[in-house]
C-alpha positions in Angstrom: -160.5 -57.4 109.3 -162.5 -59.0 106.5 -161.6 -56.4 103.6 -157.5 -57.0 104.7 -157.7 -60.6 104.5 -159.5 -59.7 101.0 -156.8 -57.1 99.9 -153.9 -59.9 100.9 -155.6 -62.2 98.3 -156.4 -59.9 95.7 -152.4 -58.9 95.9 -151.4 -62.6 96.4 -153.3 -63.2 93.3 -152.0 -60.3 91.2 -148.7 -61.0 92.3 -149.0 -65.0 90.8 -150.7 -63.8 87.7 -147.6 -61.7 87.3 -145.3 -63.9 88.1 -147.1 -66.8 85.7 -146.9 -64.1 82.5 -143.1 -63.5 83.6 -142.3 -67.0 83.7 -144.4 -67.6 80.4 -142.6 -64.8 79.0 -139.3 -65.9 79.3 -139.9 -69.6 78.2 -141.0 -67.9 74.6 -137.9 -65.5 74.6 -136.0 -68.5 75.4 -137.4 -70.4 72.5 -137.2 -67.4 70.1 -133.8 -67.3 71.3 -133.0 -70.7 70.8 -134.9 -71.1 67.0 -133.0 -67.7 66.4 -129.7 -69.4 67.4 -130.8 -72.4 65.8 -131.6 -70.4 62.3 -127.8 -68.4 62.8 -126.6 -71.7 63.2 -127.4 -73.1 60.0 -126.9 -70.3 57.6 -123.3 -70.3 59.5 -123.2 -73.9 58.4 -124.6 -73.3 54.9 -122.2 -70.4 54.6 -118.9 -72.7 55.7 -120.0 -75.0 53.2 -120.4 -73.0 50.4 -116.9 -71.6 51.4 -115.3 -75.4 51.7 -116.5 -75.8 48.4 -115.6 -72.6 46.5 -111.9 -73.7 47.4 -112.3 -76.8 46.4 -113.5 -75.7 43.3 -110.4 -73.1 43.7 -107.9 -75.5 44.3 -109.3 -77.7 41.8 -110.9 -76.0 38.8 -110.0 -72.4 39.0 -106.3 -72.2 39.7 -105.5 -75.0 37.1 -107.4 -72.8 34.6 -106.7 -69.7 35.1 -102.2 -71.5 34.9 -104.1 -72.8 31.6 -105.6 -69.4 30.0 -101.8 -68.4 30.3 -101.0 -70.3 27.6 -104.3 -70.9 25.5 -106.0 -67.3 26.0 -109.3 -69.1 24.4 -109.6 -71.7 27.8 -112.5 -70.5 30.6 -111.6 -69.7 34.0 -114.7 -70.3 36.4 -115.9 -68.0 38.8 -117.9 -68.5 42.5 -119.8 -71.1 42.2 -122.4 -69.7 44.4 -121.7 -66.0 45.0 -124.7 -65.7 46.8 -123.5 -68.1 50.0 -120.0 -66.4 50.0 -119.5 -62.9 51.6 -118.1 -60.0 50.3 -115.4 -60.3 52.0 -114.4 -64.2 51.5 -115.5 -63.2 47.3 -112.4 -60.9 47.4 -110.1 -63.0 48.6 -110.6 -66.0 46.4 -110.5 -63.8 43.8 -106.9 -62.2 45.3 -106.2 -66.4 45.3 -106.5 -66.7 41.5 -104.7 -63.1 40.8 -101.8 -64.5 43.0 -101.8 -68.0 41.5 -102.0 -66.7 37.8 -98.7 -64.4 39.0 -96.8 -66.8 40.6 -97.1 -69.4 37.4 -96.6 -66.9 35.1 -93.4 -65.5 37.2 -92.1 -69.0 37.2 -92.8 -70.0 33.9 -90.9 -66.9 32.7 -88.0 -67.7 34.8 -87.8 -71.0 33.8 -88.1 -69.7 29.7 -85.1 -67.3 30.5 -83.1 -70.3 32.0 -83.8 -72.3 28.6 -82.8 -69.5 26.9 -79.4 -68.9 28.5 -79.0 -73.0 28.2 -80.0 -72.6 24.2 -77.8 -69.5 23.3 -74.6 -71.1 24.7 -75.6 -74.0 23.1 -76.3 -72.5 19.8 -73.2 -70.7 19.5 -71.3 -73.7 20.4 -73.2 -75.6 17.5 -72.6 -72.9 14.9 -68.9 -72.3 15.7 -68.7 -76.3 14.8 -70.7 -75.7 11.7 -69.1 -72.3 10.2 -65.8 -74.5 10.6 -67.3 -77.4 9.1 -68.4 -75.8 6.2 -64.6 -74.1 5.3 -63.6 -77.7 5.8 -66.5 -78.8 2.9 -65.3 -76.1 0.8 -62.0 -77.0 0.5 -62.8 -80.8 -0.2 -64.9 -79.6 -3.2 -62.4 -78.0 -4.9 -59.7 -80.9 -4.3 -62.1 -83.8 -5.1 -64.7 -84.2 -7.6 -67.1 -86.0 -5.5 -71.1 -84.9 -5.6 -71.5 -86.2 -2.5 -69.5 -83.8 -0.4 -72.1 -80.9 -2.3 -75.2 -82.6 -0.8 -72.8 -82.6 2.7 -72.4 -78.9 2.2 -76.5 -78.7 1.7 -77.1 -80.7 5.1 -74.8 -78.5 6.7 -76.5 -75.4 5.4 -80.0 -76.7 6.7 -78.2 -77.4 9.8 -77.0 -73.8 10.3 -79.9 -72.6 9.5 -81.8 -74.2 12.4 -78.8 -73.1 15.0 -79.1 -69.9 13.7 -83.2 -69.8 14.0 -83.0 -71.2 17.4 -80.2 -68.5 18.4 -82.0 -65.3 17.5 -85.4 -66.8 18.8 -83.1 -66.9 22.0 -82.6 -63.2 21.7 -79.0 -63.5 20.4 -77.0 -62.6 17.7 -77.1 -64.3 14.6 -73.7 -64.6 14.3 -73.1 -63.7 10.8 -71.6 -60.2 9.7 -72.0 -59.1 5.9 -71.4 -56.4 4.0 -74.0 -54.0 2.2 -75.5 -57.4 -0.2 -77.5 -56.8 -3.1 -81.5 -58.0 -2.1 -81.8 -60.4 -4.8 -78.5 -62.4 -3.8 -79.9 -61.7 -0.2 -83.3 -63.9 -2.0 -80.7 -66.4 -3.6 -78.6 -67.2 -0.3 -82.3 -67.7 1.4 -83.3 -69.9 -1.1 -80.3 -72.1 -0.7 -80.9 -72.9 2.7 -84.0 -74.6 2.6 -84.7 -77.8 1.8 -86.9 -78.2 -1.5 -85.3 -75.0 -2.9 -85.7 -76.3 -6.9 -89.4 -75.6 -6.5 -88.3 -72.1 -5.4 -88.8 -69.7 -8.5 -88.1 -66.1 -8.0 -89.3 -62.8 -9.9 -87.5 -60.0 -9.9 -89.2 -56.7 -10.6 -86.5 -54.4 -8.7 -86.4 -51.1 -11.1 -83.0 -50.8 -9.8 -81.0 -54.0 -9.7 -78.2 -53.1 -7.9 -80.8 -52.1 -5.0 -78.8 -53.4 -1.5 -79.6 -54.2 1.6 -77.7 -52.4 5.0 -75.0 -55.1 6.1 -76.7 -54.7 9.4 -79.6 -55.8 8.4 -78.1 -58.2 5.7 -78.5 -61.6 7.6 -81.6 -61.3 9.4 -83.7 -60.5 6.7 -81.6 -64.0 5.2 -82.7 -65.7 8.1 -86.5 -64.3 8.0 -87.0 -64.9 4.3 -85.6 -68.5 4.8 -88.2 -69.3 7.1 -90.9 -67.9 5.2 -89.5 -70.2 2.6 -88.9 -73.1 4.8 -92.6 -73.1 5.8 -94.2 -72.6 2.2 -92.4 -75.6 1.0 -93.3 -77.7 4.1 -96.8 -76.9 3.8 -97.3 -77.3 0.3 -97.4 -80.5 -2.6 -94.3 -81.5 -3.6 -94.9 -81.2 -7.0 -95.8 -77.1 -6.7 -93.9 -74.4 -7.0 -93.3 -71.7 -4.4 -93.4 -67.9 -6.1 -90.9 -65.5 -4.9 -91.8 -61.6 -6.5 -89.3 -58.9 -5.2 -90.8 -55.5 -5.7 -89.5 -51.7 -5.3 -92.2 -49.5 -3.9 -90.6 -45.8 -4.0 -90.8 -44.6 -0.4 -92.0 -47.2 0.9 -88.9 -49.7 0.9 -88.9 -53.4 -1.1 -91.3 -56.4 -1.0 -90.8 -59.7 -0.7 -93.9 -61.6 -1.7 -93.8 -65.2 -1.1 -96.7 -67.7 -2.5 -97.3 -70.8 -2.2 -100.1 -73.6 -3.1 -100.2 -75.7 0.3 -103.2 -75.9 2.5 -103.9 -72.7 3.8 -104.6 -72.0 7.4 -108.0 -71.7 9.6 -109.1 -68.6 11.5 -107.3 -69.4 14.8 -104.2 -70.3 13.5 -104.1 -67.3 11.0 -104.7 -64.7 14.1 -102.0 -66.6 15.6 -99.7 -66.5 12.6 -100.1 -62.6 12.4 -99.9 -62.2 15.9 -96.4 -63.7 15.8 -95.2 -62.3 13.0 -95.9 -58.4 14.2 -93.4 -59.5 16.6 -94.8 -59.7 20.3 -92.2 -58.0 23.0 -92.1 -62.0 24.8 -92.9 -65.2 23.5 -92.4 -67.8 25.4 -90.5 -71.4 24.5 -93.3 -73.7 26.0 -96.2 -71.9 24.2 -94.9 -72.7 20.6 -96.2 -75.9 21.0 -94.9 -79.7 21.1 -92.6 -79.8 18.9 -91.7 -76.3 19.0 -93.3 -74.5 15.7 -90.7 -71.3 15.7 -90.6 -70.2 12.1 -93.1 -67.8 12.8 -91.6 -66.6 16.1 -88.1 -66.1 15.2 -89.2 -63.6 11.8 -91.3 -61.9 15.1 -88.1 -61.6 16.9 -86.2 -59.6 13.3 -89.5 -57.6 12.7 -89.3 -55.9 16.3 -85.4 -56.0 16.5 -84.8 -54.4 12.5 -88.2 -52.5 11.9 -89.1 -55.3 9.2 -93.0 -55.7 8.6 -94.3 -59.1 8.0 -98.1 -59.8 6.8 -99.8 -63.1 6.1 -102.8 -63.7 4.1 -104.8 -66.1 1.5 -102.7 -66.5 -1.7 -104.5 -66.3 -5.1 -102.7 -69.9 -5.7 -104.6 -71.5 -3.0 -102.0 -71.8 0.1 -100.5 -68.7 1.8 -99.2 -64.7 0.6 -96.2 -63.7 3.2 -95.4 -60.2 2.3 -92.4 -59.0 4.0 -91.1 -55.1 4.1 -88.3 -54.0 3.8 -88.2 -50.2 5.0 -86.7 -47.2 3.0 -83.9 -46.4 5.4 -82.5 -50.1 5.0 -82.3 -49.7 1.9 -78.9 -48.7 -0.6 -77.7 -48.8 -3.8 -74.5 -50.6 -4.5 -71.6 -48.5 -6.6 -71.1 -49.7 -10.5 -68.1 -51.6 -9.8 -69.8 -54.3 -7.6 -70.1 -57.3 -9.7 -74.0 -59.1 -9.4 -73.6 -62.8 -9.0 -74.2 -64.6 -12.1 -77.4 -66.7 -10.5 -78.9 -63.5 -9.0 -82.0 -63.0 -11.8 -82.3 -60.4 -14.3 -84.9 -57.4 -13.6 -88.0 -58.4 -15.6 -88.0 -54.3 -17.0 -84.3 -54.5 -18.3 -84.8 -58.2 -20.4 -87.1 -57.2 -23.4 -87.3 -59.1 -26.7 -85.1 -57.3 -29.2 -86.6 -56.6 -32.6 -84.8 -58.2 -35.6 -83.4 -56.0 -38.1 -84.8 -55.4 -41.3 -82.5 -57.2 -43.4 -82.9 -58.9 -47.4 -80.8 -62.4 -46.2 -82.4 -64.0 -43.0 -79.9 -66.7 -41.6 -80.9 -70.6 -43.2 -81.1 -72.7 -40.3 -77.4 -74.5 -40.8 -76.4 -70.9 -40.3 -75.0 -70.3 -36.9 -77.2 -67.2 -35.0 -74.6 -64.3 -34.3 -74.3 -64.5 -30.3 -76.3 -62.1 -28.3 -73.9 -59.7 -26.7 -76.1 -58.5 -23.7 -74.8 -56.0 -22.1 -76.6 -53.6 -19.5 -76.7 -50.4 -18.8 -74.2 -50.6 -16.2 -71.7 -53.0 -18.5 -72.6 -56.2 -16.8 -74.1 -59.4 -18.8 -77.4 -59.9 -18.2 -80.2 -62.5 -20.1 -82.0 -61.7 -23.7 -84.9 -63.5 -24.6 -84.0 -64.8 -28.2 -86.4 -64.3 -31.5 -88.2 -66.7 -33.1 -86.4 -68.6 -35.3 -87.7 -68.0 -38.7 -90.2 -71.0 -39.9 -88.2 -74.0 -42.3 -89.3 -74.4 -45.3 -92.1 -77.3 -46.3 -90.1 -79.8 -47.7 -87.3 -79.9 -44.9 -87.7 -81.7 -42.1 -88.7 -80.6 -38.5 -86.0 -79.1 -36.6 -85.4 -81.0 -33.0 -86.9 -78.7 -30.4 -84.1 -76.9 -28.6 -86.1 -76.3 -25.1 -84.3 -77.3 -22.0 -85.2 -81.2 -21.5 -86.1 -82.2 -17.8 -84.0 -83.9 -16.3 -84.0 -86.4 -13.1 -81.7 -85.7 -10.1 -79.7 -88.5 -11.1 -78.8 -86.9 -15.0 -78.5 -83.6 -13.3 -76.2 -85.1 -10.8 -73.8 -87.3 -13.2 -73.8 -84.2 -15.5 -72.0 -82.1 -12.3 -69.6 -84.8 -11.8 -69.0 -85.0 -15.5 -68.3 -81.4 -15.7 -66.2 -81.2 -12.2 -64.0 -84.2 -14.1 -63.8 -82.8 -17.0 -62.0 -79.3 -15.1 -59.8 -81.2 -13.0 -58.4 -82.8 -16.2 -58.0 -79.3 -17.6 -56.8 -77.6 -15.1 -53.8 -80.5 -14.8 -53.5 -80.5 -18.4 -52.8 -76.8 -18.4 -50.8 -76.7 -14.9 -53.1 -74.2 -13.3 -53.9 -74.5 -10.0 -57.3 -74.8 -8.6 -59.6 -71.9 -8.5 -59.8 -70.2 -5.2 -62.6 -71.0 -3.0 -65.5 -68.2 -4.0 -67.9 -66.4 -1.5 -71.1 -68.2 -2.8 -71.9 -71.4 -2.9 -73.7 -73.7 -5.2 -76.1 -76.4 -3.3 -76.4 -78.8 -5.5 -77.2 -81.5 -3.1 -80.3 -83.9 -3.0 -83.7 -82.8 -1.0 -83.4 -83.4 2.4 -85.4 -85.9 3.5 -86.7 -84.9 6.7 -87.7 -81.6 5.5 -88.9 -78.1 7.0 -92.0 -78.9 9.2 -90.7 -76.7 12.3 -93.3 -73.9 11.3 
């Protein structure tokens, strides 16, 4: 009986031993368990708070720059602030977040630049109807009264037309002025009336052909895109400078309009941002031409892309700005012989030479009248002769007066218009003639405008 009673012990003690390693057992699962739970636990909390603040940095830094690098490409959009703590799968959709933020500004900010639009076409055209009507009414009042004042009403008017027109095409409309086939250089002159400061305005013609024309489709936009090059070199120079106006013919290549100017130049950013506008982008947007809207540059964009004109900016030899504007070959024609040249368009540098004088034994004395210069082109049409010298006095008579053109201030120029202007209406009723009909160009006489071009 003794070895059973021993065997129940030894199995009694076996059996605790086991059950003490089970129990012991499963209190350090249960804390492995629980540190494990514990450890899940906090990297779940670590990762929800990384999370919370990625979109708060998304809600609050990344959106409002990414809406911002719409307009100013140069701006930084941030990215996760700690990739790391984020999944994979919570990466990709902030990232979707910004993507579908950047579209929805930019869908909306193009809507609300085509409802601006709309607004500013119908607007435009209203304005120029009232302007176009003005202006017949100005022209009739200038050849029934002899006031200089309703000239410089003419100018403003012009400068205002200008701007309606400027603001309609950059609105993608027409620019509601037809012409026919016009030669380039009275396309130059009827530019260079528009713009305020157009006495500093001194154009070079170096056309081999001076009858060369532009398309009548094409007629008033490149007016309107040489005006603003012109507009925006005398903004952006000194007063006191001149702005140099070259038209070239290049063969197969088309015409060049070379505009220079003295002012003070551009930087890097603004230059890139010039050229960028002027190749004519396929959308530009109203709100990212700045505050106040600078569109000079947009709207000869808009007639480069819409009339195949090329437009390039660069440093000018003269300190400020080149503009070189292209005119392609197929634009191009050449006006028939019995199209008379306006009398202010200038002569072709090639067809003015200084013509020898004749041999001769008399030479005139210098109380002799000069025999007039009968200039005559090859086409029959008057056109400018540099004069000789006039031959030296002798020593014991006294200096002749120069005979240069004096300078004279706007208010000499002005009293000698009126002068003149008088001096025709008394003809004319001395005579019995009626006035002269009203004429397709026009003459702005009128002061400077005060305020101006500074919308470049």
């Amino acid at each position: 009986m003794g070895w059973i009673v021993a065997v129940i012990a030894v199995v009694v003690a076996v059996t605790t031993a086991v059950r003490s390693y089970n129990a012991a057992r499963s209190e350090q699962l249960a804390v492995a368990h629980a540190e494990l739970a514990e450890r899940q636990a906090k990297a779940a909390e670590a990762r929800t708070d990384a999370l919370v603040d990625e979109i708060r940095q998304l809600a609050r830094k990344r959106i409002p720059a990414a809406a911002l690098a719409l307009s100013h490409p140069s701006a930084q959009v941030p990215g996760l602030r700690e990739a790391a703590e984020v999944d994979g799968g919570a990466a990709r959709l902030l990232t979707e977040a910004v993507q579908a933020a950047r579209t929805a500004v930019m869908e909306e900010r193009q809507r609300v630049d085509a409802a601006a639009r709309a607004a500013m076409r119908g607007t435009s055209a209203k304005i120029q109807s009232l302007l176009n009507q003005s202006q017949q009414l100005l022209h009739e009042l200038q050849h029934e009264y002899d006031d200089p004042r309703i000239l410089q009403l003419d100018f403003r008017n012009e400068l205002a037309l200008r701007r309606t027109q400027a603001t309609a095409v950059l609105c993608d409309a027409w620019p509601g002025l037809a012409r026919q086939s016009s030669p380039l250089v009275e396309i130059v002159l009827g530019a260079q009336s528009r713009v305020a400061g157009y006495e500093r305005i001194k154009v070079a013609n170096h056309l081999r052909d001076e009858r060369l024309a532009l398309a009548a489709r094409a007629a008033e936009p490149l007016a309107i895109a040489l005006a603003e090059l012109l507009a925006n070199a005398t903004a952006y120079s000194h007063p006191d400078t001149d702005v140099q106006v070259t038209v070239q013919q290049s063969g197969g290549r088309g015409a060049f309009l070379v505009v220079d100017d003295a002012g003070i130049g551009m930087d890097e950013d603004a230059l890139d941002r010039a050229r960028t506008l002027l190749a004519g982008p396929s959308e530009v947007l109203l709100t990212e031409l700045g505050d106040p809207p600078q569109t000079g540059f947009a709207v000869v964009g808009r007639l480069v892309l819409q009339y195949g004109f090329h437009c390039h900016i660069e440093a000018s030899p003269f300190g400020g700005m080149r503009t070189i504007l292209r005119v392609p070959a197929h634009l191009l024609t050449v006006l028939e012989d019995d199209h008379t040249l306006s009398v202010l368009a200038p002569v072709p540098v090639s067809a003015a030479p200084a013509p020898d004088r004749p041999a001769g034994p008399a030479e005139p004395g210098p109380e002799e009248p000069q025999p007039a210069a009968a200039a005559s082109g090859p086409s029959g049409l008057p056109s400018r002769r540099r004069r000789a010298p006039r031959p030296a006095p002798a020593a014991t008579a006294p200096a002749a007066p120069a005979t240069g053109q004096v300078s004279r201030t706007p208010e000499q120029a002005e009293s000698s218009w009126a002068a003149l202007q008088q001096g025709t209406l008394i003809g004319r009723s001395v005579a019995g003639r009626a006035p002269a009909p009203d004429s397709d160009g026009h003459d702005h006489l009128g002061d400077q405008d005060e305020q101006g071009d500074d919308e470049k």
